[in-house]
C-alpha positions in Angstrom: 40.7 154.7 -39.3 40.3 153.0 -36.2 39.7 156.2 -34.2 37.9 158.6 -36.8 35.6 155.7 -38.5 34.6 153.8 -35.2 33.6 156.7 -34.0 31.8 158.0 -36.8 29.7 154.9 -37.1 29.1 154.5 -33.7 27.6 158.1 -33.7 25.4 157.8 -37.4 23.8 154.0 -36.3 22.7 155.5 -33.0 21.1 158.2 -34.7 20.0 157.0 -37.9 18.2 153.8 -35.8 16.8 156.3 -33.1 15.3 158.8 -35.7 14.3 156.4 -38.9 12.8 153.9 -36.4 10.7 156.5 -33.8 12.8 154.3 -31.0 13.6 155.6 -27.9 17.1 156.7 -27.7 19.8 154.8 -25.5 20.1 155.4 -22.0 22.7 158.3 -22.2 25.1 156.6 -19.7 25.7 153.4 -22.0 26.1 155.4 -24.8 28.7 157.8 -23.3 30.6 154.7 -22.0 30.7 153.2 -25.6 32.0 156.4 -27.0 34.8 156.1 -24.5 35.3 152.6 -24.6 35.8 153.2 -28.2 38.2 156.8 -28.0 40.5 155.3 -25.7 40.8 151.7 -27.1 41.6 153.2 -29.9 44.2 155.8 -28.8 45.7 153.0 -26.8 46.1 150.9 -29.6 48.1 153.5 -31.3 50.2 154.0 -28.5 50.8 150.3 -28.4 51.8 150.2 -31.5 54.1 153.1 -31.6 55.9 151.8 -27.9 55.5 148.5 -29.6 54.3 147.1 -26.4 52.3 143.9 -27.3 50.2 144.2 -23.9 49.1 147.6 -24.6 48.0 146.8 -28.2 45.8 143.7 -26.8 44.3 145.9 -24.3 43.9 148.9 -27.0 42.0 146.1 -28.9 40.3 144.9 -25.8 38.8 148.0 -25.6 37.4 148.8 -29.1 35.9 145.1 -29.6 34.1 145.6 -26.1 33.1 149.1 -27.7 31.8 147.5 -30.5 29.9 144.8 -28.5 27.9 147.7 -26.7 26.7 149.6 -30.3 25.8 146.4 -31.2 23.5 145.8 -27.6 22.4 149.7 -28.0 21.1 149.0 -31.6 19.7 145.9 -30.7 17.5 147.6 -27.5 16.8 150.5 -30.1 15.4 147.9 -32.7 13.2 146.3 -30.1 11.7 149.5 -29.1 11.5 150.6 -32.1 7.8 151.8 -33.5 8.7 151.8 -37.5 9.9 148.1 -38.4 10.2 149.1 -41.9 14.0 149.9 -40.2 14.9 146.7 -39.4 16.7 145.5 -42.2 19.1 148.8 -41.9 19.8 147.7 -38.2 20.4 144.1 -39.7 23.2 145.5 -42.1 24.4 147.3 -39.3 24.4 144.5 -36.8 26.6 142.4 -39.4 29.2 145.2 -39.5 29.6 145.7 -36.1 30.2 141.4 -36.3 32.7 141.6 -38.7 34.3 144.4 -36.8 34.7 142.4 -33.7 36.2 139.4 -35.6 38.5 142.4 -37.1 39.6 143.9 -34.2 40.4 140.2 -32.7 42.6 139.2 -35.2 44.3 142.2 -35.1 45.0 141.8 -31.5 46.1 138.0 -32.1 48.4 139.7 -34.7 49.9 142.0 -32.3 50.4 139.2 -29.7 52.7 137.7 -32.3 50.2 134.2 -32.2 49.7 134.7 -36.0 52.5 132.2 -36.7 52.7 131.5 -40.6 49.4 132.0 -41.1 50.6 136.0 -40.2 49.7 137.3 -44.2 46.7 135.6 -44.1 45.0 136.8 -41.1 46.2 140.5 -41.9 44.1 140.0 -45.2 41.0 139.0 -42.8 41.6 141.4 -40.7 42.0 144.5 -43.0 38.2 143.5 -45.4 36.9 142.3 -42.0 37.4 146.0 -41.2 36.8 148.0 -44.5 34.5 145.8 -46.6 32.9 144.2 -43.6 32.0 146.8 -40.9 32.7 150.1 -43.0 30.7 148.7 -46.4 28.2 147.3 -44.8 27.0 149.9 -42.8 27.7 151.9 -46.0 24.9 149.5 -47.6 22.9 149.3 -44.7 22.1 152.7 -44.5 21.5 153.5 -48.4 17.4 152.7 -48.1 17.3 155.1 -45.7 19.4 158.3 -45.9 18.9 158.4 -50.4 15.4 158.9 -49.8 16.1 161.7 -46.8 17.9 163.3 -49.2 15.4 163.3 -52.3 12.1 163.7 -50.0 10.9 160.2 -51.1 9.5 158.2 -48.6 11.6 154.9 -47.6 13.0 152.3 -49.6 14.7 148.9 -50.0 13.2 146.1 -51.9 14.3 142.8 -53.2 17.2 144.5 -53.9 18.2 145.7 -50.9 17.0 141.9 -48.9 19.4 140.5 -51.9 22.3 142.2 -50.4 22.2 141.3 -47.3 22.0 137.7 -47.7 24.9 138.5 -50.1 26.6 140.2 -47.3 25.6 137.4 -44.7 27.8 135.0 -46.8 30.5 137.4 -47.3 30.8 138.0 -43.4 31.1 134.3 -42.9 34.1 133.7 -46.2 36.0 136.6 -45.0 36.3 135.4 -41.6 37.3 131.8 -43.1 39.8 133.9 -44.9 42.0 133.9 -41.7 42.9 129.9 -41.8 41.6 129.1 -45.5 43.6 131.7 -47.2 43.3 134.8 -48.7 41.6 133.4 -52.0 38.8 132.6 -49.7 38.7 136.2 -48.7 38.5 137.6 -52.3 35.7 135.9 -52.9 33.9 137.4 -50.2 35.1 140.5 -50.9 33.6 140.0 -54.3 30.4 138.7 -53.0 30.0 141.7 -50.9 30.7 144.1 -53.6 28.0 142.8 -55.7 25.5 142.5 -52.9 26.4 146.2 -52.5 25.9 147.1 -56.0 22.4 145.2 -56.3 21.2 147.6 -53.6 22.5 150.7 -54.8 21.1 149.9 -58.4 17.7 149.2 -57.2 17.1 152.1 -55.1 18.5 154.1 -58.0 16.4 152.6 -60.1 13.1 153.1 -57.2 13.9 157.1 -56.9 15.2 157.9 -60.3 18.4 159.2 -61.4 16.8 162.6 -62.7 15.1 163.4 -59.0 18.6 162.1 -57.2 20.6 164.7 -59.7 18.0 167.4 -59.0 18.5 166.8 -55.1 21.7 168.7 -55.0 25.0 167.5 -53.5 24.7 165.2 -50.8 23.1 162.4 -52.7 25.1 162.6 -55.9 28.2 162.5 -53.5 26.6 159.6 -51.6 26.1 157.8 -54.7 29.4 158.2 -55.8 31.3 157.4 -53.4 29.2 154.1 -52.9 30.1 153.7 -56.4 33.5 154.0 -56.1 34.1 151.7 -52.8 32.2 149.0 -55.1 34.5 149.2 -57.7 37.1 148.7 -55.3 35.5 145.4 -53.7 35.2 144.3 -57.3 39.1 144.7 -58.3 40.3 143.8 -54.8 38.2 141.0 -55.2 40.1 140.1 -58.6 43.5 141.0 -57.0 43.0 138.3 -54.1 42.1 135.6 -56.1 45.0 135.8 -57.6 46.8 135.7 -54.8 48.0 139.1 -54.5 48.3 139.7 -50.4 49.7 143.1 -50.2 47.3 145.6 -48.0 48.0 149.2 -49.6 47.4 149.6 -53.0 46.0 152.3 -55.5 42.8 150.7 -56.2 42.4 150.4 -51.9 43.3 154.5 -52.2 40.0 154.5 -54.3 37.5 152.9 -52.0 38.9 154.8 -49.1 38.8 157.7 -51.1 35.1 156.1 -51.6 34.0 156.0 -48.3 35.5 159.3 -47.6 32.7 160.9 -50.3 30.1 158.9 -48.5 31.3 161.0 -45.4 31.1 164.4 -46.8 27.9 163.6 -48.8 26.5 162.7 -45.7 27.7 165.3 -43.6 26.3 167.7 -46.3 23.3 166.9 -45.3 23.3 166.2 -41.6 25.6 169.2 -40.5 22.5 171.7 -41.5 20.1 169.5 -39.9 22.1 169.2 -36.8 23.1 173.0 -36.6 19.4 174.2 -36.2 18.1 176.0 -35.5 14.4 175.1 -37.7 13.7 178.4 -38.5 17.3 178.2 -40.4 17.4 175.0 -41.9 16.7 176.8 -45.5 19.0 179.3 -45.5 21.8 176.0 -44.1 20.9 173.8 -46.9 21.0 176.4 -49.2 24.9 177.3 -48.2 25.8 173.0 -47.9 24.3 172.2 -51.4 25.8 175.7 -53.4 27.6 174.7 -56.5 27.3 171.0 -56.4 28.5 170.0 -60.1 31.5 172.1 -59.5 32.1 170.3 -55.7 31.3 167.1 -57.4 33.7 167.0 -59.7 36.5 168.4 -57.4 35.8 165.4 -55.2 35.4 162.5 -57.7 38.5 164.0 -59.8 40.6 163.3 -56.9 39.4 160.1 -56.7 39.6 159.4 -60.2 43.3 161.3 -60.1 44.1 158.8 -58.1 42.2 155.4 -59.8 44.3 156.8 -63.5 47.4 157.0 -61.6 47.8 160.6 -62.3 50.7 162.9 -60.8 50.0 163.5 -56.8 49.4 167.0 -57.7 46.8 166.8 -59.0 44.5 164.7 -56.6 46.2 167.0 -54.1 44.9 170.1 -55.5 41.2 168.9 -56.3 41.2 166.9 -52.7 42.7 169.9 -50.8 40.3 172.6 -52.8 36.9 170.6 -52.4 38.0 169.9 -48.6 38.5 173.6 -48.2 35.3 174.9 -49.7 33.7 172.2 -47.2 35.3 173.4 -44.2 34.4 176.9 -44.8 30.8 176.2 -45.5 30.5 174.1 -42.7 31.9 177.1 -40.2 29.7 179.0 -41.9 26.3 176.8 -40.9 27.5 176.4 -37.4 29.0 180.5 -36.7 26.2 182.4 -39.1 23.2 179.8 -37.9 23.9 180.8 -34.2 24.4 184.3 -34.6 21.0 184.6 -36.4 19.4 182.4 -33.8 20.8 184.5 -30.7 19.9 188.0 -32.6 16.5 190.0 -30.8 14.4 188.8 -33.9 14.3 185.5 -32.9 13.7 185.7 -29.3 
């Protein structure tokens, strides 16, 4: 996660602020040394871990917490020079993930350093919903007023709702942080704030676009929706689990909000893939081969999920999981090999 996610945020804020908010995009130089900062911090990490070197592990941390510091100064410039400010609370949820994943990332290097001391369970707990619910969800949430309408053609929006959840989110931040000394009871309830500041923005943009357009959009936003759905049933039941003291970090309810976050993913990249691909002249014909057979898709990928959630045999989230993954490779070569070949052939210039 801390390779494949980091990056993947770092790479949809950039471009979600630049485009939603007519900015000006980064200087390219900063942006290729946050990519980098962020590859190798996390690749050192790993190795740190794996040599078990404590000094490698702080510097692998080092690393990804500076990376984090620069999205955060990139989407801050790219706010300010922004010509739309109907983006701004977007870049806000973002802004708070990115905190919460530099608090994350610190305590997971004091962790590593062995400093934790006896309060070692505790600041794992921080550490790990500093991480998921913190700057995963939140940049989840943060981008939910703004890609949902993408995908139905409806113009923008966000609401009470949406300002509701982030001043939910604001006071999560600050409880799962105070997790790290106060305990991890202090940290469910975070969590739990979180999750509903989550769901009160999902349901009210829902509610603003209509369920029967969303359905009728095809597969990106169903899957979006889902998956958002899913990772806030998680918060909610984590949420439970901690207040009750429960401290253990892998569980299958956490299997379902990752499994949450990873429809987010491929809902998302449903839509952007034909939009990034190109050429214009194809982007029908793209869509068109991302969005075939959604209700089948949809169900392959929330039945893993909910294979998983009912405690069903492995085998069976294994084969939906593996089929739907499949299917979406083979479209998505498919965008990238047949788009080019049409856009290279003498009847397009």
């Amino acid at each position: 996660m801390i390779g494949g996610v980091l990056l993947a945020i770092s790479g949809a804020t950039q471009l979600f602020s630049v485009t939603w908010a007519a900015a000006i995009p980064p200087d390219p130089r900063v942006a290729l040394s946050q990519r980098w900062m962020m590859a190798s911090g996390a690749a050192t990490t790993i190795v740190g871990v794996l040599w078990e070197s404590i000094l490698v592990v702080v510097l692998g941390a080092t690393l990804v917490g500076l990376g984090l510091l620069t999205l955060g100064w990139i989407l801050i410039g790219v706010t300010r020079r922004s010509l739309l400010k109907r983006f701004g609370l977007s870049s806000r949820f973002y802004l708070l993930g990115i905190a919460a994943g530099t608090i994350g990332v610190a305590l997971g290097g004091l962790m590593a350093s062995g400093s934790g001391g006896s309060r070692y369970l505790d600041l794992r707990v921080a550490h790990m919903h500093l991480n998921i619910v913190g700057m995963v969800g939140f940049t989840i949430v943060g981008t939910l007023p703004t890609i949902l309408p993408t995908m139905v053609r409806h113009k923008m929006v966000s609401g009470r709702e949406a300002v509701a959840g982030f001043w939910l989110s604001t006071v999560a931040l600050l409880l799962l942080a105070a997790g790290a000394l106060a305990g991890s009871e202090v940290v469910g309830v975070g969590c739990g704030l979180a999750g509903v500041g989550a769901a009160v923005t999902l349901i009210g943009i829902l509610t603003r676009l209509g369920i029967s357009k969303l359905m009728s959009s095809g597969l990106p936003a169903a899957l979006v929706s889902a998956g958002s759905a899913w990772f806030i049933g998680w918060m909610v039941v984590r949420s439970v689990s901690l207040m009750r003291g429960d401290q253990a970090i892998w569980s299958r309810a956490t299997a379902v909000g990752v499994g949450g976050v990873a429809l987010v993913l491929f809902g998302s990249l449903a839509y952007l893939v034909p939009v990034l691909a190109g050429p214009g002249s194809n982007l029908a014909v793209n869509f068109a081969r991302m969005r075939g057979s959604p209700w089948v898709r949809l169900l392959l990928a929330n039945g893993a999920v909910a294979a998983v959630a009912f405690a069903l045999p492995g085998a069976v989230a294994l084969v939906l999981g593996a089929t739907f993954l499949t299917d979406f490779a083979i479209r998505t070569i498919a965008v990238f090999t047949r788009g080019r070949s049409r856009n290279t052939s003498p009847s397009h210039g």
